[in-house]
ZADO-1210 file (C-alpha; in nm, 4 decimals, padded with zeros to 6 digits):
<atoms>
<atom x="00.8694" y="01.5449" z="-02.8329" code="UNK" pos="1"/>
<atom x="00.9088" y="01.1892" z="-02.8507" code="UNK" pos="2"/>
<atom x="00.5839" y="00.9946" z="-02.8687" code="UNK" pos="3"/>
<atom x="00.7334" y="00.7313" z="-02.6108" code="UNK" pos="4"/>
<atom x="00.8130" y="01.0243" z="-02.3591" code="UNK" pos="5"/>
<atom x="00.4876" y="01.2562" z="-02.4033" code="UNK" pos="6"/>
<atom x="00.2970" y="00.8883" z="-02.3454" code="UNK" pos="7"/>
<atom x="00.5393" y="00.8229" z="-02.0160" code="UNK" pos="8"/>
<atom x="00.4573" y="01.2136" z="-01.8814" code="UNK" pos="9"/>
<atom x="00.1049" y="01.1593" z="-01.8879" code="UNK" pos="10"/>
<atom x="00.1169" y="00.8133" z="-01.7566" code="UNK" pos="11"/>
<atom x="00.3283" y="00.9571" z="-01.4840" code="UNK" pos="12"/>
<atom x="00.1474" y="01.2689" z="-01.4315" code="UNK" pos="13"/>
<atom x="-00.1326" y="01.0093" z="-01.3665" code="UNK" pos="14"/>
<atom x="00.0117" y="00.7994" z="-01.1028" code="UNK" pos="15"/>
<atom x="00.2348" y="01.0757" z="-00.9216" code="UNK" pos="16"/>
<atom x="-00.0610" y="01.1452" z="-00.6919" code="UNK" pos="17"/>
<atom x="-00.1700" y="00.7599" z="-00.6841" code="UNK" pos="18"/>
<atom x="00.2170" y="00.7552" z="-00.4804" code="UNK" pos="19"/>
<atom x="00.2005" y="01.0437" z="-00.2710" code="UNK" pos="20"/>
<atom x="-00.1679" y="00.8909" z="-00.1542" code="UNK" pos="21"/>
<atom x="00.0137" y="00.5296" z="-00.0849" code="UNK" pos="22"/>
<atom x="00.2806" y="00.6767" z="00.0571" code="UNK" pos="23"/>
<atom x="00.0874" y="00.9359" z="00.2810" code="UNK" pos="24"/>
<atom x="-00.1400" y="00.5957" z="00.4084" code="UNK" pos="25"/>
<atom x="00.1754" y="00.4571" z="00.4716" code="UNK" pos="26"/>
<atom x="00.3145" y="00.7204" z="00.6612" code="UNK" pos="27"/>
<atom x="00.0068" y="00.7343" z="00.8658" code="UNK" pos="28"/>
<atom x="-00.0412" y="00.3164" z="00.9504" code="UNK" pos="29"/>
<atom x="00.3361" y="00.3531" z="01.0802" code="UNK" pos="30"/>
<atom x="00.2875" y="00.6708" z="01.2825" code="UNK" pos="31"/>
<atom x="-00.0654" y="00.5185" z="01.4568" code="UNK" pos="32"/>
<atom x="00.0571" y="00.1301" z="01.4619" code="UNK" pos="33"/>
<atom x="00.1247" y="-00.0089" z="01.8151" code="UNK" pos="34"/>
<atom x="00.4391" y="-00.2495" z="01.7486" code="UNK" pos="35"/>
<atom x="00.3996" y="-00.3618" z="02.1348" code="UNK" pos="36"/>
<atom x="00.0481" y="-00.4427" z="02.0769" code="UNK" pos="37"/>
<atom x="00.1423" y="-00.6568" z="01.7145" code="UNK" pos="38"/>
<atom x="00.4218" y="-00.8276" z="01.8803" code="UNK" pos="39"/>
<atom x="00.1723" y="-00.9788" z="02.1161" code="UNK" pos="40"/>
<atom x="-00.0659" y="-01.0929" z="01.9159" code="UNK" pos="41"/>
<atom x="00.1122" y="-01.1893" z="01.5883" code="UNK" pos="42"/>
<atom x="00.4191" y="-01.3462" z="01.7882" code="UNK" pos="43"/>
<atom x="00.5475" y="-01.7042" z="01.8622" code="UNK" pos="44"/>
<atom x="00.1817" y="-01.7012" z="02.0753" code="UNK" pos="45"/>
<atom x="00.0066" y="-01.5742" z="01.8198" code="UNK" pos="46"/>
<atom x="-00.3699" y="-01.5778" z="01.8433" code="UNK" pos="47"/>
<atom x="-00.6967" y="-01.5471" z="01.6172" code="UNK" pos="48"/>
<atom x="-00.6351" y="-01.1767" z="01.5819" code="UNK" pos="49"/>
<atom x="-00.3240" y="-01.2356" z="01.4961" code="UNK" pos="50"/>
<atom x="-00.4245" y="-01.3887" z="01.2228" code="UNK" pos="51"/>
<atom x="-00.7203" y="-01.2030" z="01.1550" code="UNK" pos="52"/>
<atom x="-00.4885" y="-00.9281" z="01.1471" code="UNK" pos="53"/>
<atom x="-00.2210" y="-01.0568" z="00.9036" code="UNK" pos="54"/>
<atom x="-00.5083" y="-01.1815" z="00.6475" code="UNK" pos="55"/>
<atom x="-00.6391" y="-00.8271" z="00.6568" code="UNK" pos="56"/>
<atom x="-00.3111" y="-00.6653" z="00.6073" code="UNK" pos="57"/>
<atom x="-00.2157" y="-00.9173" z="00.3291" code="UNK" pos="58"/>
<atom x="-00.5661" y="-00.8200" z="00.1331" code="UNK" pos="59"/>
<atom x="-00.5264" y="-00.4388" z="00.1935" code="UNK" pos="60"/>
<atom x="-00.1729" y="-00.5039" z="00.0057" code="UNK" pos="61"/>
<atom x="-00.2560" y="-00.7234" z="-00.2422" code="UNK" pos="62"/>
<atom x="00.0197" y="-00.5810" z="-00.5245" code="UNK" pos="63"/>
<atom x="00.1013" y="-00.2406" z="-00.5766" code="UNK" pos="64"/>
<atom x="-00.2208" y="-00.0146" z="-00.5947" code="UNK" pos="65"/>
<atom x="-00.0362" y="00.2317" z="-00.8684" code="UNK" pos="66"/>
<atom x="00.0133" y="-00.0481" z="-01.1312" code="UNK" pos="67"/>
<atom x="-00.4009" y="-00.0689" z="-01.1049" code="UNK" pos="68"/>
<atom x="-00.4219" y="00.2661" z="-01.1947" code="UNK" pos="69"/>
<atom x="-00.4050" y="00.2807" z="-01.5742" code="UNK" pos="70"/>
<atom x="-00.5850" y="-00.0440" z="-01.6175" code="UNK" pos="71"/>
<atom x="-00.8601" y="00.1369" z="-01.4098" code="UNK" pos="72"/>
<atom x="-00.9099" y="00.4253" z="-01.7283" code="UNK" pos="73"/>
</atoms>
């Protein structure tokens, strides 16, 4: 095999479950997320939670956790 391709296999094989874990966590912060209860506090009122809210969000998805991976080895 290539050298290029055998490195981009194991690279993959690497990340492949770092995706399905993202995209399970995903899954699950969409299925348990109250939209009714987001819209009210991160609206035009928005409040402290709001914010406290969006600034947690925004650090829990700081870039995309499977680029970290390999720099991680």
């Amino acid at each position: 095999m290539l050298p290029i391709l055998n490195s981009y296999l194991k690279l993959l094989i690497n990340i492949l479950p770092i995706f399905v874990f993202v995209y399970f966590l995903m899954l699950l912060s969409n299925y348990f997320t109250d939209k009714e209860l987001l819209q009210k506090h991160m609206g035009e009122s928005g409040t402290i939670k709001g914010w406290a809210i969006a600034i947690i969000a925004g650090i829990a998805s700081a870039g995309p956790v499977y680029m970290w991976y390999p720099l991680m080895e």
